[in-house]
C-alpha positions in Angstrom: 0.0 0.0 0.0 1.3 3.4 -0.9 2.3 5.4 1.8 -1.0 7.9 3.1 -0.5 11.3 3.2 -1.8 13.6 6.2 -4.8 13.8 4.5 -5.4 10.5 3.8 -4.5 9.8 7.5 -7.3 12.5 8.5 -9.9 11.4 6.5 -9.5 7.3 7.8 -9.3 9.0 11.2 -13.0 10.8 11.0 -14.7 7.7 9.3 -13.5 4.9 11.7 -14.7 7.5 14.4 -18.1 8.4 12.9 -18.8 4.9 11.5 -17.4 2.2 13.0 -15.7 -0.8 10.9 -15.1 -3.4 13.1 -11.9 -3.8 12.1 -11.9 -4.3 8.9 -8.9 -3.5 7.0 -8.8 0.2 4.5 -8.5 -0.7 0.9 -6.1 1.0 -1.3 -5.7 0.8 -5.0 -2.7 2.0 -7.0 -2.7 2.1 -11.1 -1.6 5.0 -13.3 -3.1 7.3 -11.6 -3.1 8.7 -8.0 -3.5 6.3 -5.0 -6.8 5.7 -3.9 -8.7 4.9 -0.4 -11.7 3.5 0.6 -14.2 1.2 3.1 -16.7 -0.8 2.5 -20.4 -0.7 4.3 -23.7 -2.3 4.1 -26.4 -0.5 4.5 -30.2 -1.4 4.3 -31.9 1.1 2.1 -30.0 2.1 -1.1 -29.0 5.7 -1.7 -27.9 7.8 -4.9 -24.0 8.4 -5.2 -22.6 11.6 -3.2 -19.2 13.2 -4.1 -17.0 16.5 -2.6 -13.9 17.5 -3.6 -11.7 19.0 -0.9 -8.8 21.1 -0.9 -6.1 20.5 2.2 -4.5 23.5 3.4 -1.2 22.4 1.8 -3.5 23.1 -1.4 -3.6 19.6 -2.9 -7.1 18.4 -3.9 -9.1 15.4 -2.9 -12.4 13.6 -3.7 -14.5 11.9 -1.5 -17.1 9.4 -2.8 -19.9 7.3 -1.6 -21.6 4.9 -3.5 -24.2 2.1 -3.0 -25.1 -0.4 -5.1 -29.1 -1.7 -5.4 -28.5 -4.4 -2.7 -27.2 -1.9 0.0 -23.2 -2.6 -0.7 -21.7 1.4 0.1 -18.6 1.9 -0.8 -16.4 5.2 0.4 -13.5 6.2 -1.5 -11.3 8.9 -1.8 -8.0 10.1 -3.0 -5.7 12.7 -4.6 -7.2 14.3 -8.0 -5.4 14.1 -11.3 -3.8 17.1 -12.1 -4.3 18.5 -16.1 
């Protein structure tokens, strides 16, 4: 797994206190582009997608996602942005 930034860090900080995981391990995926974060839920009532883009006072930019699928599978990613 690619080494987490502050940010990164931050951000797994406030969802393991707001949502608990039971211990279930944050998933990271690195291709071409810039390293990615996320956890997976279950929830029991579908919901549409939600997404933020935040900028960290060191002035990179991040996006936070949340998706659930039509059987209640959330998933909560975020990373760095691409930059043009």
């Amino acid at each position: 797994m690619a080494k987490a930034s502050p940010v990164d860090e931050a951000i797994e900080r406030l969802l393991r206190k707001r949502l608990p995981l039971g211990g279930e391990p944050v998933l990271a995926r690195i291709d071409d582009g810039p390293p990615q974060r996320g956890f997976l839920y279950r929830t029991a009532a579908p919901f549409p997608p939600l997404a933020r883009e935040l900028k960290a006072p060191n002035g990179e930019t991040f996006k936070i996602q949340v998706s659930c699928s039509a059987d209640g599978y959330v998933l909560v990613t975020w990373g760095h942005q691409r930059r043009p």
